[in-house]
Structures are given as C-alpha cells and as structure tokens.
C-alpha positions as CSV (number, residue, x, y, z in Angstrom):
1,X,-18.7,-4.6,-7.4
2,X,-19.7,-5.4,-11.1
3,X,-16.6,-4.4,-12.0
4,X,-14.6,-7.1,-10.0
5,X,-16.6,-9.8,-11.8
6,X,-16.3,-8.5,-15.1
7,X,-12.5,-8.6,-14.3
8,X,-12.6,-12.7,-13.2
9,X,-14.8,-13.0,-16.7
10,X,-12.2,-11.2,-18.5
11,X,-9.1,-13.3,-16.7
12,X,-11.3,-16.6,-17.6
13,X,-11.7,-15.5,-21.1
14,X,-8.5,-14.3,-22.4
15,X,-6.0,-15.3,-19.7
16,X,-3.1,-17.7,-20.5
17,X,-1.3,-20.2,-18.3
18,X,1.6,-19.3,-16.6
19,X,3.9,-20.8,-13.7
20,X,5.4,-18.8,-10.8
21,X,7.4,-19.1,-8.1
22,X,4.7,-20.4,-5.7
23,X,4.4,-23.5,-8.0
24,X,0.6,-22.8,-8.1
25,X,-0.3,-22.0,-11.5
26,X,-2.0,-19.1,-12.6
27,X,-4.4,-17.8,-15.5
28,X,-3.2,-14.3,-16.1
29,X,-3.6,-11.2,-18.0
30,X,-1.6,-8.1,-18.3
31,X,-3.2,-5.2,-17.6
32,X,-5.9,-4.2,-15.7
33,X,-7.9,-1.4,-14.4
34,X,-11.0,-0.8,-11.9
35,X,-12.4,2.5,-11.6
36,X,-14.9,3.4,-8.9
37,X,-17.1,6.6,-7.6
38,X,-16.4,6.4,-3.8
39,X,-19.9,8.9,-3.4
40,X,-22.0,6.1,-4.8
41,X,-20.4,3.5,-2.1
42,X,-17.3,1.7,-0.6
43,X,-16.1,-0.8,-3.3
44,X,-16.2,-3.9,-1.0
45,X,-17.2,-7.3,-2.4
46,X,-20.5,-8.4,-2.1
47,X,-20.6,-12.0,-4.1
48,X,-18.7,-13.4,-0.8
49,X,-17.9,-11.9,2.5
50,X,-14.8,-9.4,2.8
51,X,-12.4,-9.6,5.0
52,X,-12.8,-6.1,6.2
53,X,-11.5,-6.2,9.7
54,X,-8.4,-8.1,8.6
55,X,-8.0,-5.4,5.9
56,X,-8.2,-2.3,8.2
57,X,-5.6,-3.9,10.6
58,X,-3.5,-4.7,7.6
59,X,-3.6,-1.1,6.6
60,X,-3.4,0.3,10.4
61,X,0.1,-2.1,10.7
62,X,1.4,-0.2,7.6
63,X,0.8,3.3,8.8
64,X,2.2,2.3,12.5
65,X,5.5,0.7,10.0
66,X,5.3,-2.3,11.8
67,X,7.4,-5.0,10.3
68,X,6.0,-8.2,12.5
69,X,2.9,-10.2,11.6
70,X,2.8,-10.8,15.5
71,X,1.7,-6.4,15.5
72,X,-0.4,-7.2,12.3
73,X,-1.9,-10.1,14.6
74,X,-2.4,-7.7,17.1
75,X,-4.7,-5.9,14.7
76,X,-6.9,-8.7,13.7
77,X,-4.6,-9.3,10.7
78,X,-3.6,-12.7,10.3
79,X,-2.2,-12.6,6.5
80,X,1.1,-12.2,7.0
81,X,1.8,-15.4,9.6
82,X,2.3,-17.6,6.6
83,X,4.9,-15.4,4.3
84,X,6.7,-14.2,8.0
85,X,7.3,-18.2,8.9
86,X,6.6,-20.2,6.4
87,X,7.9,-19.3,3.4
88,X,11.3,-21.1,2.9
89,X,13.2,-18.8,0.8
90,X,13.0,-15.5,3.7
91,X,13.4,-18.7,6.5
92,X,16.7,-19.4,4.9
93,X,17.4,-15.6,4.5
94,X,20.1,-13.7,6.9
95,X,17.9,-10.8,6.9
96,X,15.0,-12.6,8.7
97,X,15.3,-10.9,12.1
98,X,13.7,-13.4,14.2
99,X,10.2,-15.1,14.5
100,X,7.5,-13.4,12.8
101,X,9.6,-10.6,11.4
102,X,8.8,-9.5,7.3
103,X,11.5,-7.5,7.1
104,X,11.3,-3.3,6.0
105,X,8.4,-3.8,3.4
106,X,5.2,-1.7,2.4
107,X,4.9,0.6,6.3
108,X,8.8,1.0,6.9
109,X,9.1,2.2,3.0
110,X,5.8,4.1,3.5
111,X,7.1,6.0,6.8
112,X,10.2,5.9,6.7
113,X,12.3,5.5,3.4
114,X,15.7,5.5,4.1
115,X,17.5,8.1,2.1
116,X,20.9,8.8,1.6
117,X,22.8,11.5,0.1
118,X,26.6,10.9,-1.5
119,X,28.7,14.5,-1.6
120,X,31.8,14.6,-3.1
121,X,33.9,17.3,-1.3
122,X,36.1,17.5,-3.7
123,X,33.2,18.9,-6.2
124,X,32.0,22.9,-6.6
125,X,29.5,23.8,-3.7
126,X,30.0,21.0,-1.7
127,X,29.7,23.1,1.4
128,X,26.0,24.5,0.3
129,X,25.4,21.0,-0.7
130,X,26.0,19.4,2.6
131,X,24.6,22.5,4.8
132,X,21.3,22.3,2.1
133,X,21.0,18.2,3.4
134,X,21.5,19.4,6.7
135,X,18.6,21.9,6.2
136,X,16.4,19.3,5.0
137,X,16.8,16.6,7.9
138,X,19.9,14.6,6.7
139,X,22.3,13.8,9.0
140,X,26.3,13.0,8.2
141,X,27.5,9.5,8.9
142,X,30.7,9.7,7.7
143,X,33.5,9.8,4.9
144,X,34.5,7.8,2.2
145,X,37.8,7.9,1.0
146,X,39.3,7.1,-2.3
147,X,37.5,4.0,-4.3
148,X,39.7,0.8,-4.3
149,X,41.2,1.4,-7.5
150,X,42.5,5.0,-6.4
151,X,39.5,6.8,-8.5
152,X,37.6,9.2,-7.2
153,X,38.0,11.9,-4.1
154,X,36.4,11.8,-0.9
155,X,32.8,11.9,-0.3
156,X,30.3,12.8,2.6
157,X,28.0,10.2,3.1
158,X,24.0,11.8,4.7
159,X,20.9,9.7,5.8
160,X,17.7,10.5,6.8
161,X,14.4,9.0,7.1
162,X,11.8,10.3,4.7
163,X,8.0,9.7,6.0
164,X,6.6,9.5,2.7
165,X,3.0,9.2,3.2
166,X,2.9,12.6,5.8
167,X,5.2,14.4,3.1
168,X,1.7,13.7,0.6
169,X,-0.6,14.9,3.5
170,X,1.5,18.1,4.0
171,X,1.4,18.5,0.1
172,X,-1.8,18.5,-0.3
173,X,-2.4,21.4,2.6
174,X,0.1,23.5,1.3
175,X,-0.5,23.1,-2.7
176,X,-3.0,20.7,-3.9
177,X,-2.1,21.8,-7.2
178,X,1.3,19.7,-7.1
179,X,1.1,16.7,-9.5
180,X,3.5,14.6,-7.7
181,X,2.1,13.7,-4.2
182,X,2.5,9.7,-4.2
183,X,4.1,7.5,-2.5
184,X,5.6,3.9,-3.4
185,X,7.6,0.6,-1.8
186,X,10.1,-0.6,-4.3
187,X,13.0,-0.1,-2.9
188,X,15.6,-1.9,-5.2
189,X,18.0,-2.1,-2.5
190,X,16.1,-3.6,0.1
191,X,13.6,-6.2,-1.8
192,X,15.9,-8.6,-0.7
193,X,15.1,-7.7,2.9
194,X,11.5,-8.5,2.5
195,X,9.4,-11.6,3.2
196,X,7.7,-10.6,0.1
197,X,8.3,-7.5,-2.2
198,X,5.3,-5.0,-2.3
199,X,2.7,-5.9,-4.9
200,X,0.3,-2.3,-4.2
201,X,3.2,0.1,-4.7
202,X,2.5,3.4,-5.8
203,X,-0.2,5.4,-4.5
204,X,-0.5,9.0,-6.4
205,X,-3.2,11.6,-4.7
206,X,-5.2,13.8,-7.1
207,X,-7.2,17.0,-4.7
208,X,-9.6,19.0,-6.6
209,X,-9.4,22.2,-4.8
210,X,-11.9,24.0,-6.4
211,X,-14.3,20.9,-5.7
212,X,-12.7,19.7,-2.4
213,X,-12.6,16.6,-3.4
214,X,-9.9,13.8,-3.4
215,X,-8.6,11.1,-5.8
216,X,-6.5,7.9,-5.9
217,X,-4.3,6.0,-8.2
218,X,-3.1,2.7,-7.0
219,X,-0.7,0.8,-9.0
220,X,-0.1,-2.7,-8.2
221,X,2.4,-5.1,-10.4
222,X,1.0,-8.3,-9.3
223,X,-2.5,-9.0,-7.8
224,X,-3.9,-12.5,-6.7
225,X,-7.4,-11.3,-7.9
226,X,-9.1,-14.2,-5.8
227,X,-7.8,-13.4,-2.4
228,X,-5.7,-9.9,-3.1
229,X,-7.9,-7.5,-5.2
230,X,-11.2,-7.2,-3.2
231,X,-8.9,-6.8,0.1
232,X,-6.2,-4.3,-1.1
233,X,-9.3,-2.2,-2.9
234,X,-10.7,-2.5,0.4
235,X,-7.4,-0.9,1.7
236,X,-6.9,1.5,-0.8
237,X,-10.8,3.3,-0.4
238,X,-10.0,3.2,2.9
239,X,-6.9,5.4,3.3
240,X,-8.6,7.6,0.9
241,X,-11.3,8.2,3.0
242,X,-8.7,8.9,6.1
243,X,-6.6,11.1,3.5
244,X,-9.3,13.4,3.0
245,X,-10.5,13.4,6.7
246,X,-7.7,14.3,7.5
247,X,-7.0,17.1,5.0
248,X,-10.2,18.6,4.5
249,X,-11.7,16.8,0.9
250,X,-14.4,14.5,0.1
251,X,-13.1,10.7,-1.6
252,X,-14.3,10.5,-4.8
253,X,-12.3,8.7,-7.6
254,X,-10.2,5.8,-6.8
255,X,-8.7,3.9,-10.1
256,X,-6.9,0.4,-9.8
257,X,-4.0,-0.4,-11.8
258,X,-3.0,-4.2,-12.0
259,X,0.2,-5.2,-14.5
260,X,-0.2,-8.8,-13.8
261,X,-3.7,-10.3,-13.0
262,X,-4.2,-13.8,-12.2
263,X,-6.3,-16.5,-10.5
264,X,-4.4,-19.2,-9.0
265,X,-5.5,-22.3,-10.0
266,X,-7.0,-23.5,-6.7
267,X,-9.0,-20.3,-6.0
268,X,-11.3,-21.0,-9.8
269,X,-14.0,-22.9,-7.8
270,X,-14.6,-19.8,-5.4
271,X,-14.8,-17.4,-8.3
272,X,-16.6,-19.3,-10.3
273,X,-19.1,-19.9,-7.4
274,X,-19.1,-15.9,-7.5
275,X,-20.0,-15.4,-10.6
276,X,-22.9,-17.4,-10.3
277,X,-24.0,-14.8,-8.4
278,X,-25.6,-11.4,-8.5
279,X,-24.0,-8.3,-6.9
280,X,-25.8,-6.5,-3.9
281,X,-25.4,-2.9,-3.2
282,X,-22.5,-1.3,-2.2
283,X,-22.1,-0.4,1.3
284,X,-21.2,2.8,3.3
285,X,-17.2,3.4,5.2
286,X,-18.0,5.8,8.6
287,X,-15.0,6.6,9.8
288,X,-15.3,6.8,13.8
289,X,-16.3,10.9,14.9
290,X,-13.2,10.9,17.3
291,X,-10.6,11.4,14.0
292,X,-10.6,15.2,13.7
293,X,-12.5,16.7,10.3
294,X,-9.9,19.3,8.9
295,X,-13.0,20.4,6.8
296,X,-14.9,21.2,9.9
297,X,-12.0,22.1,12.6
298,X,-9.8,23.8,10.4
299,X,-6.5,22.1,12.3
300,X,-4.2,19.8,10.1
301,X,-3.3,17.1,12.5
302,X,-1.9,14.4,10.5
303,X,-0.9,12.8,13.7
304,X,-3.6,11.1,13.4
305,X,-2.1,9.0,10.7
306,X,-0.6,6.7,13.9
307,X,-3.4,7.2,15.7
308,X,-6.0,5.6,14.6
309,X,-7.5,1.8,15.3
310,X,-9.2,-0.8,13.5
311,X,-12.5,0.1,15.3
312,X,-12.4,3.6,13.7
313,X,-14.1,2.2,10.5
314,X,-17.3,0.5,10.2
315,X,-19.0,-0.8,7.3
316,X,-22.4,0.4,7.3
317,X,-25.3,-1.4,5.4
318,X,-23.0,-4.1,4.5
319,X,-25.0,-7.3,2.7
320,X,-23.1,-10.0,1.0
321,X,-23.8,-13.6,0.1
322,X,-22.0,-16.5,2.1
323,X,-18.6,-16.7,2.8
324,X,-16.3,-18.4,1.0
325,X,-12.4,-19.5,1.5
326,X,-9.2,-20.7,-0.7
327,X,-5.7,-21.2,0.3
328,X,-3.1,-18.3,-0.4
329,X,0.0,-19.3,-2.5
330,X,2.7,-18.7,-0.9
C-alpha cells in the first residue's frame, strides 16, 4: 500500500485549505488515482489496522439494499450509526423514516434504481412504445392529463425497478465485450432522501475474455482519505473478487478515481504517525469455498449476490502495525 502513502505525501504537499459542510477543515487536492494488481495481493492498509470486517458488512448491507445502519449493525458495520442519528440536517429531514433509517442511498440505487418511463399517447408509436416497456419489466401507474397551463396531451406514466449491479453480472456472461457494464448512485432526484449522498459512485467492469480476467474502475467524488480510502478500496477489491467468482474471471486490475481528496484536519496526527512507517506485504482475500466458482461449475448463479455473509471472506497473511483511530466528520 505504497501507493496510499504516496497519496497522504502528495495531499500534505500540494493540498490547500478548504472548509466544508462538516465545519472540520480539510487539506485537499483534486484529482487522484490508485492503481493496483489484485494478483500481486489485496490492497488493504498495512501502516495501521483495517477495518476489514466492518468493510465486508458494509459492502454485504449494500448488496442486500438495506437502508438501516441497525442491518449494517447487524453485519458488524457500525459506520453508519452516526450519519443515520446524528447528523442534524437528515434529523430535521421529512424523509427520515424513523430511527436508524439512511434513506435509499448507495444498495437501494445499486439494486433497485427506480425507473420511470413518460409516454405521450398522443405521439407516433405510442402503442409499441408502451407494449416495448411492458416487455422490458415496466409496469403502468397511470395517466397524466394536460399540464396546468393546458400544454401538452396525455401521457402514460411506467416504473420499474432496475437491479443495476445483476444487469452488469448478466452482461458480462452474455458479452464481455460490451463497454458499458457499470453501475452508479447519483440519483439527482433522490440525494435529498439520503443521510448522506454517495461518495464511491460509479463502478465500470472491464472482462478480458480472451485472458479471463476482470477489471474495476471506481470513481468516487469525495474521499476522506484518512478514514474513507483504505476502507472503500477494501470494498471495492472485494466485490471484484465476488464479481469474478461469480462470473467465471480472475481480479486483476482495480484503478481508484478520487475528484476531491482530503485529510480532515483532526485525522493529520494518525497519518502522519503512518508515514513514519514502513509498509508490510500485502495480504491474500479467500473468498469462503461454499460461493459457487462459475469458472469451475459452469452455472451462472448470481443469486449469490444476496447470499453471501461477512464470514465468506478472510484476510489471509494479514500483518499490519498498531491500530490507530480518529473521529469521522460528520
């Protein structure tokens, strides 16, 4: 994880000031990128301890689309208690549910993206327009009459819910070649239904048929690299390494795309304790024997994707150097 340090270096050496709406300061840069060889080893942090299990439940709450931190909880993820409850801006929000509840961020956009489809009638092939949605899964939930100010004809209004991250899994099956299998959470018209707006939002798959291996793109517009980075990289390898169990291909690349990198101010005395010292070899992810191997059974059961459970992955050969903690800004 050479690569992580080089990236606090660079923040310390070139970042600027800036303030946010946590009223933390930050030193920040803007743009970023980690690349890593998942054959040589799992990029997990080795100058402090990682938070793997948290991170695997984190990850497991997202592919179940669970939306309370009392299920991330559940998991052995405890990160979301403090943006669910005690974040004053989503307390005072009508779309806080209850207790707990984060609203439809990163697993409900994942699994199930809610889609819509507006037909006029009035338009040419409306009828092969609406039995084409039809086809595809929508479903009608009603009609729309003429716009207040008279404009406009009727219109059909469809929904359905589009499980992003199985429509990827199917795509790479059926034709690897395709360069569009990603997924991503920024749905403008629900950000203000979330305790927090996704920060890791689009993931973009890259098989290599030919090779039979996998790749990853991870784009993330805001990373806390003290407390955020090594866990969502940690997140990210992970659900590559399920991806290509579950579709037959070995992970190999995974590159990590930060727009705005920053240390909060309070977290400097933990990386700069990092940096003092030296890096130990990466470990191993084994991802438990009881999630089927397309590459050796042949059968695409992306079921699985539900399915599994935080003990499914183990870090194996995992040395680090004493913990260390900092507050998150919230």
């Amino acid at each position: 994880m050479r690569q992580y340090l080089d990236l606090v270096r660079s923040i310390f050496d070139n970042g600027s000031w800036q303030e946010n709406r946590t009223g933390i300061r930050t030193l920040s840069i803007p743009g970023a990128m980690l690349r890593f060889d998942l054959s040589e080893g799992f990029p997990a942090v080795t100058t402090k301890k990682l938070a793997f299990k948290s991170a695997i439940g984190e990850m497991i709450g997202f592919l179940r689309a669970y939306r309370s931190a009392a299920q991330f909880r559940g998991l052995g993820c405890k990160v979301w208690d403090q943006n669910a409850n005690e974040n004053a801006q989503w307390l005072a929000s009508p779309h806080r549910l209850d207790t707990d509840d984060i609203g439809p961020a990163y697993g409900v956009q994942w699994r199930a993206w809610p889609a819509y489809k507006v037909i006029e009638l009035d338009a040419p092939r409306h009828a092969e327009r609406i039995a084409d949605a039809r086809a595809r899964g929508y479903r009608e939930l009603g009609t729309l009459q003429q716009d207040a100010d008279g404009q406009g004809g009727a219109r059909m209004v469809m929904y359905k819910a589009i499980d992003q991250l199985r429509q990827c899994l199917d795509t790479i099956v059926r034709n690897p070649g395709d360069r569009r299998i990603l997924f991503h959470g920024w749905n403008c018209a629900q950000l203000e239904e979330m305790a927090l707006p996704p920060c890791h939002l689009l993931y973009q798959f890259l098989p290599n048929a030919s090779k039979r291996e996998i790749s990853l793109c991870l784009y993330v517009r805001s990373n806390d690299v003290g407390l955020g980075t090594p866990f969502n990289l940690a997140e990210g390898a992970a659900l590559l390494h399920l991806v290509g169990r579950l579709t037959g291909y070995a992970p190999r690349w995974f590159s990590y795309f930060i727009g705005d990198a920053h240390i909060y101010e309070n977290h400097l005395p933990m990386l700069e304790e990092q940096l003092r010292r030296e890096p130990l070899p990466l470990p191993r992810l084994v991802l438990s024997a009881r999630i089927p191997d397309f590459a050796v059974t042949g059968r695409y059961e992306p079921h699985w994707l539900e399915q599994v459970e935080p003990s499914d992955f183990v870090l194996e050969d995992y040395r680090h150097h004493a913990p260390l903690t900092a507050s998150m800004a919230v």
